[in-house]
C-alpha positions as CSV (number, residue, x, y, z in Angstrom):
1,X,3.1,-26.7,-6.8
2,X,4.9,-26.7,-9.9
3,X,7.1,-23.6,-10.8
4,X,5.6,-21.4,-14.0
5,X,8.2,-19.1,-15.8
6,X,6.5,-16.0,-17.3
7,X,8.7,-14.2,-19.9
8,X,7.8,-10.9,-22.2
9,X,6.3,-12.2,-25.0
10,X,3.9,-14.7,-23.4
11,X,0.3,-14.7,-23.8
12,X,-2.0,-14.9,-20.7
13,X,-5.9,-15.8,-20.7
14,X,-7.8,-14.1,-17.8
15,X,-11.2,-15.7,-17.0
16,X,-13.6,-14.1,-14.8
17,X,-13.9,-16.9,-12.3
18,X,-17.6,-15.8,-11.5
19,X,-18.4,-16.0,-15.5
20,X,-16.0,-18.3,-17.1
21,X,-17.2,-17.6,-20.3
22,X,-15.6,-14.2,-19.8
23,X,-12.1,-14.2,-21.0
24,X,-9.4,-11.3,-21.8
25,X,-6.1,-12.8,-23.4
26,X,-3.2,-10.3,-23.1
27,X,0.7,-10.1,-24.1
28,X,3.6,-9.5,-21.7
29,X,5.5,-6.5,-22.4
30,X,7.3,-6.0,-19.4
31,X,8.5,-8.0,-16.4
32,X,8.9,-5.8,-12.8
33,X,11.0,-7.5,-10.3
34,X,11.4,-6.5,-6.4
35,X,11.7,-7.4,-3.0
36,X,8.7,-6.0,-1.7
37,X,5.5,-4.7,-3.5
38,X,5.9,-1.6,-1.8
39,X,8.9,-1.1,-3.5
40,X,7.4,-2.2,-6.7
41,X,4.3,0.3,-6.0
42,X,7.2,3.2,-5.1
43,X,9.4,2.7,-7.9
44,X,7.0,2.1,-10.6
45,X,4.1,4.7,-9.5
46,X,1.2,3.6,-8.1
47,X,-1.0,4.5,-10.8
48,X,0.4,1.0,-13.2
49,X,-1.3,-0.8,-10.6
50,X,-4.5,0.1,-10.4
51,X,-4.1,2.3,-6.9
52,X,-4.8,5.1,-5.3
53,X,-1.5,5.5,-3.8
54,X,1.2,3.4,-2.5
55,X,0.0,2.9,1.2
56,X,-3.5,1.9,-0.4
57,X,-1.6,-0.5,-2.3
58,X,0.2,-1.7,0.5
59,X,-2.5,-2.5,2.8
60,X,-4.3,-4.5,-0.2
61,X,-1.6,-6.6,-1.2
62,X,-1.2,-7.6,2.6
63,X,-4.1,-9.2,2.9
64,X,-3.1,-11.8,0.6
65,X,0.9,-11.7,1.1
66,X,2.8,-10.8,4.1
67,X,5.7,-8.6,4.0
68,X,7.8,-11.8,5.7
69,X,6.4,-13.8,2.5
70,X,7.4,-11.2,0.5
71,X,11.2,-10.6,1.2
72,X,11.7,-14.3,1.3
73,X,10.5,-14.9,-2.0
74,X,10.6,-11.4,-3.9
75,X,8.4,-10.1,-6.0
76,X,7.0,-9.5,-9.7
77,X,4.8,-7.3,-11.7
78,X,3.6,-8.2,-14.8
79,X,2.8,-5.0,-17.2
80,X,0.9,-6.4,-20.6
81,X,-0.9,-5.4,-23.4
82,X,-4.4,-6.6,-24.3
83,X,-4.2,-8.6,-27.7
């Protein structure tokens, strides 16, 4: 898999894989970097990310990324702005 580098300032196009011709395109405005989510989640209230709280949060996110996974390879949060 080849490496992608998001920076702040980057444009991302979301498409709604059930209706493709859905699209959002949004801006980066801020980069959020951690070892675990959870510490993303604690650090940068739970609220940024769409939760309900942080233990909600955590047992989401680790259906698709173990903690082990996690710590090995860090973390990032991407905080945007629709354009």
């Amino acid at each position: 898999m080849q490496s992608v580098k998001i920076i702040v300032g980057n444009e991302i196009i979301f498409t709604n894989r059930e209706d493709t011709s859905q699209t959002i395109r949004v801006k980066v405005t801020r980069l959020l970097h951690g070892k675990t989510f959870h510490d993303l989640f604690v650090h940068n209230g739970p609220e940024g990310f769409g939760g309900k709280g942080v233990e909600w949060l955590d047992s989401q996110i680790q259906e698709l990324y173990s903690e082990a996974d996690q710590r090995r390879n860090g973390v990032v949060g991407i905080e945007f702005e629709i354009v």
